[in-house]
C-alpha positions as semicolon CSV with decimal commas, in nm:
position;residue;x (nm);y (nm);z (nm)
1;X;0,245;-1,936;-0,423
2;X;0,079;-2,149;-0,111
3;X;-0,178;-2,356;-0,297
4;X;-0,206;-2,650;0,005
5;X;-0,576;-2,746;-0,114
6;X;-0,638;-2,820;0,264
7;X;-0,548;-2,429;0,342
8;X;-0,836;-2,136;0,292
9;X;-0,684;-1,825;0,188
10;X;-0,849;-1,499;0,263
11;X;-0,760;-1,115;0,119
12;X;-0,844;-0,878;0,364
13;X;-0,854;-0,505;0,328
14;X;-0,806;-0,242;0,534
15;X;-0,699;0,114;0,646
16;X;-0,339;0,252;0,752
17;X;-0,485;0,555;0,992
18;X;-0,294;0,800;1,204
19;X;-0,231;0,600;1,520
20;X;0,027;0,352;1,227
21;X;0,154;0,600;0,982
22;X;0,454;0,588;1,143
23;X;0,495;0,164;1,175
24;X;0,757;0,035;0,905
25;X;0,630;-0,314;0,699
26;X;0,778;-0,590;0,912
27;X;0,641;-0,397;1,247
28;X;0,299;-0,399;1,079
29;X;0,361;-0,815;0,986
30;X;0,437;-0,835;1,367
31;X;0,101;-0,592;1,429
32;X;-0,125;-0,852;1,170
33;X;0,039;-1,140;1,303
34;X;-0,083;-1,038;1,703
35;X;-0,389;-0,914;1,574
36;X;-0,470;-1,297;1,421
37;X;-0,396;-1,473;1,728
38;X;-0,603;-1,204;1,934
39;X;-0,866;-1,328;1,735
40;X;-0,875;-1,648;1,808
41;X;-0,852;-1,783;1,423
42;X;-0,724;-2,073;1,304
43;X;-0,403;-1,961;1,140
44;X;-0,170;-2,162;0,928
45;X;0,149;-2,199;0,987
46;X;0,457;-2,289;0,742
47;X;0,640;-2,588;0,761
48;X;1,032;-2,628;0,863
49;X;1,257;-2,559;1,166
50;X;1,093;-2,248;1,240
51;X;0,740;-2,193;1,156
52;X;0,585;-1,855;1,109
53;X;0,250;-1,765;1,028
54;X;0,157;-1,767;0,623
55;X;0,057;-1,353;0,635
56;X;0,143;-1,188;0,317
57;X;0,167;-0,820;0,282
58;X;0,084;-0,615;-0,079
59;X;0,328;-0,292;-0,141
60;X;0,483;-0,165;0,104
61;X;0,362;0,160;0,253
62;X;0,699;0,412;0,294
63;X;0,678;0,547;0,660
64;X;0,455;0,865;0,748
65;X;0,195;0,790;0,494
66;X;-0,180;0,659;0,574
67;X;-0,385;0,466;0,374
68;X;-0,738;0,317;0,303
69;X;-0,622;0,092;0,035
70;X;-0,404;-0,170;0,203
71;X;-0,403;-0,537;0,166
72;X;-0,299;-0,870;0,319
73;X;-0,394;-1,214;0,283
74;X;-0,388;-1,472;0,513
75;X;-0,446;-1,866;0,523
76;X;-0,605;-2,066;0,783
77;X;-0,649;-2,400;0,861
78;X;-1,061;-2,404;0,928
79;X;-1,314;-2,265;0,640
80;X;-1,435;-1,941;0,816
81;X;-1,678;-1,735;0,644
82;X;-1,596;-1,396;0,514
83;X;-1,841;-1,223;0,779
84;X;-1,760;-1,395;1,070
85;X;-1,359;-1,333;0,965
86;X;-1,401;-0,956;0,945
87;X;-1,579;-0,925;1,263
88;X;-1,346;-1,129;1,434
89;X;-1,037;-0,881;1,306
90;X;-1,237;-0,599;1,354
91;X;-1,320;-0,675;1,754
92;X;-0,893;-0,791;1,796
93;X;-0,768;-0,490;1,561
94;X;-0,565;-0,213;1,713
95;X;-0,626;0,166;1,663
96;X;-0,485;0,255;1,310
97;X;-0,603;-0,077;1,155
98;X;-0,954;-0,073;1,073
99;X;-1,039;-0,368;0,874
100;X;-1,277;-0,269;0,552
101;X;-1,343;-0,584;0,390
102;X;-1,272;-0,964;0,369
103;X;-1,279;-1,239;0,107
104;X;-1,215;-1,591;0,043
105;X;-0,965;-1,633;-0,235
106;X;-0,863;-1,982;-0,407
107;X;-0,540;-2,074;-0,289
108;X;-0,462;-2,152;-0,661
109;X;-0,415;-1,754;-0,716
110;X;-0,090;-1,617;-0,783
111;X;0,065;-1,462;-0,473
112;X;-0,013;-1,120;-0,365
113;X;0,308;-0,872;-0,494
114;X;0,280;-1,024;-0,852
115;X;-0,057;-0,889;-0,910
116;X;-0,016;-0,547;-0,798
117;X;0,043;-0,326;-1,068
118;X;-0,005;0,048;-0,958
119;X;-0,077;0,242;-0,649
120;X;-0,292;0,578;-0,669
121;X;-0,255;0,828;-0,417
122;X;-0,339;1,188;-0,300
123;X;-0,114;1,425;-0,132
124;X;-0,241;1,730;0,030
125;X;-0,040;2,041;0,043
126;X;-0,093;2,335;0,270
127;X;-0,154;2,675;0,040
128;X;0,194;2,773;0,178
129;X;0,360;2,481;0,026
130;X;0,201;2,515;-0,303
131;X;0,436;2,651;-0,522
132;X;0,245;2,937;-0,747
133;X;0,394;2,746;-1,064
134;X;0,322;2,412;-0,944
135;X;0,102;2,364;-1,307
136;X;0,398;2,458;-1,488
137;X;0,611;2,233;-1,295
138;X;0,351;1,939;-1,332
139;X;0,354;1,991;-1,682
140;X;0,762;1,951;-1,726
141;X;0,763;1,629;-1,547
142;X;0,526;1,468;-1,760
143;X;0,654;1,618;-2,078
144;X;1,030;1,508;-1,959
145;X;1,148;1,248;-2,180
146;X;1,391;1,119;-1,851
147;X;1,357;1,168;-1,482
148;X;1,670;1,025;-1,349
149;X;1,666;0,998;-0,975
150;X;1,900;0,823;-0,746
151;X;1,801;0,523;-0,552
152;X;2,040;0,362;-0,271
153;X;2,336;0,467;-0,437
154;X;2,191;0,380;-0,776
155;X;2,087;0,566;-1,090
156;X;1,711;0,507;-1,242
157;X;1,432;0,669;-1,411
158;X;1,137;0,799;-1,268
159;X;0,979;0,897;-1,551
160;X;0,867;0,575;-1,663
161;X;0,677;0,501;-1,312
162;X;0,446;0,772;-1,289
163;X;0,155;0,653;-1,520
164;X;-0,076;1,017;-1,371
165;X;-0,024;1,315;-1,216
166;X;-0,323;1,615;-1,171
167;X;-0,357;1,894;-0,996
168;X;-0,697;1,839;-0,833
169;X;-0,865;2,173;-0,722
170;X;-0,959;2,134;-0,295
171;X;-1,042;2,332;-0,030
172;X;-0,970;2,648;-0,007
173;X;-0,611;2,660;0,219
174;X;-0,506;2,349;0,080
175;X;-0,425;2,215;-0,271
176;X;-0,421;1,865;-0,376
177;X;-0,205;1,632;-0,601
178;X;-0,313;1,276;-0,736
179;X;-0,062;1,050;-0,878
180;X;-0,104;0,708;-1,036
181;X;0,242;0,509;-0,971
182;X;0,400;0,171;-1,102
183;X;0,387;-0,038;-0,808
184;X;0,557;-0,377;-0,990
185;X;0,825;-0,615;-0,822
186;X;1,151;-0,440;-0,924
187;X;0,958;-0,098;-1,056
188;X;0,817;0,096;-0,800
189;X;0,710;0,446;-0,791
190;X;0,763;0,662;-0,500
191;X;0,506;0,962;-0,418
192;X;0,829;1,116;-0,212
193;X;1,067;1,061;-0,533
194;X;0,741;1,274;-0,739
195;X;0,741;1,506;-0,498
196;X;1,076;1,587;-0,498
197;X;1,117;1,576;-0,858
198;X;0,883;1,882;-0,823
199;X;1,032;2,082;-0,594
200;X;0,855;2,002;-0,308
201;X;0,980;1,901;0,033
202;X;0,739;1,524;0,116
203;X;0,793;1,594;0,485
204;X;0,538;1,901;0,418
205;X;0,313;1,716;0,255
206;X;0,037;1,460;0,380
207;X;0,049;1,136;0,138
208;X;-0,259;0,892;0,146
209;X;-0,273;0,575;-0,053
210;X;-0,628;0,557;-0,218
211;X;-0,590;0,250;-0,406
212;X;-0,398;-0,035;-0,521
213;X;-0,453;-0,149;-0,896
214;X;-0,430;-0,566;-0,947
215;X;-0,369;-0,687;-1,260
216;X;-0,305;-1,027;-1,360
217;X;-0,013;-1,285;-1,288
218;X;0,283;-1,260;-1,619
């Protein structure tokens, strides 16, 4: 947590679009951190042999998904308001980032990743890709007791981190899933992880985060 009283921390959210749904976390850091200084803010910087700018990311986005839920805060050394921030990011933003709102935040807060508690997302499916049983298969996966998948060379249970999954009737053509996942430090659910759990190859599918869930500080 940054609490420096003389600081003014802001939460700013925004979209992941095409042109970025292919940029890893730290390149998107690197991306927020140019974007600041294109804008001309005041940015704060840490303390120490080597400074860097006090940008904090929420959960990390897995590569080849987009987003409209995303969110980082920032602190800066001038009191800005929340209008004149968001324009500022919006004009110095590069295509795939469009900033979608802005507020000030007491520094006091706990940081960002401890209040995130869930991620929702949809993932669209061409009709090909639907499997005709896909309700059936839906329905095993939340009725099974123990999912166990294997992470980096480790066991775990995915069971436990999907807290929804629906079958949402779409457009004709194309079907659509919606999935509610634990998105804690140290339990994280992976839309790829669901998707394969079902059957379903996630490079055939189009995943888009819709929201991220805040809870409050343990």
């Amino acid at each position: 947590m940054m609490d420096n009283p003389s600081l003014f921390r802001y939460r700013v959210r925004f979209s992941k679009t095409e042109a970025m749904r292919f940029t890893g976390n730290l390149d998107l850091y690197r991306t927020w951190e140019r974007t600041l200084r294109r804008a001309n803010v005041p940015l704060a910087y840490s303390l120490g042999f080597s400074p860097h700018p006090k940008i904090n990311l929420g959960a990390a986005l897995a590569l080849g998904c987009s987003s409209e839920a995303e969110l980082a805060e920032i602190w800066l050394e001038e009191d800005l308001t929340p209008p004149d921030l968001r324009s500022s990011l919006e004009k110095a933003s590069p295509p795939g980032i469009r900033v979608t709102a802005v507020e000030r935040i007491a520094t006091t807060e706990p940081a960002l990743q401890t209040l995130i508690r869930s991620a929702e997302y949809e993932v669209r499916l061409h009709a090909e890709e639907m499997p005709d049983d896909l309700t059936a298969r839906v329905g095993a996966l939340l009725g099974a007791p123990i999912l166990t998948r294997e992470r980096r060379g480790k066991a775990y249970d995915l069971r436990p981190l999907i807290e929804a999954l629906e079958i949402v009737a779409d457009d004709p053509g194309e079907g659509c899933l919606r999935m509610r996942l634990a998105a804690r430090e140290g339990a994280t659910g992976r839309p790829q992880e669901v998707l394969l759990a079902l059957g379903i190859d996630p490079s055939r599918a189009h995943i888009h985060r819709v929201r991220l869930v805040l809870g409050s500080s343990v």
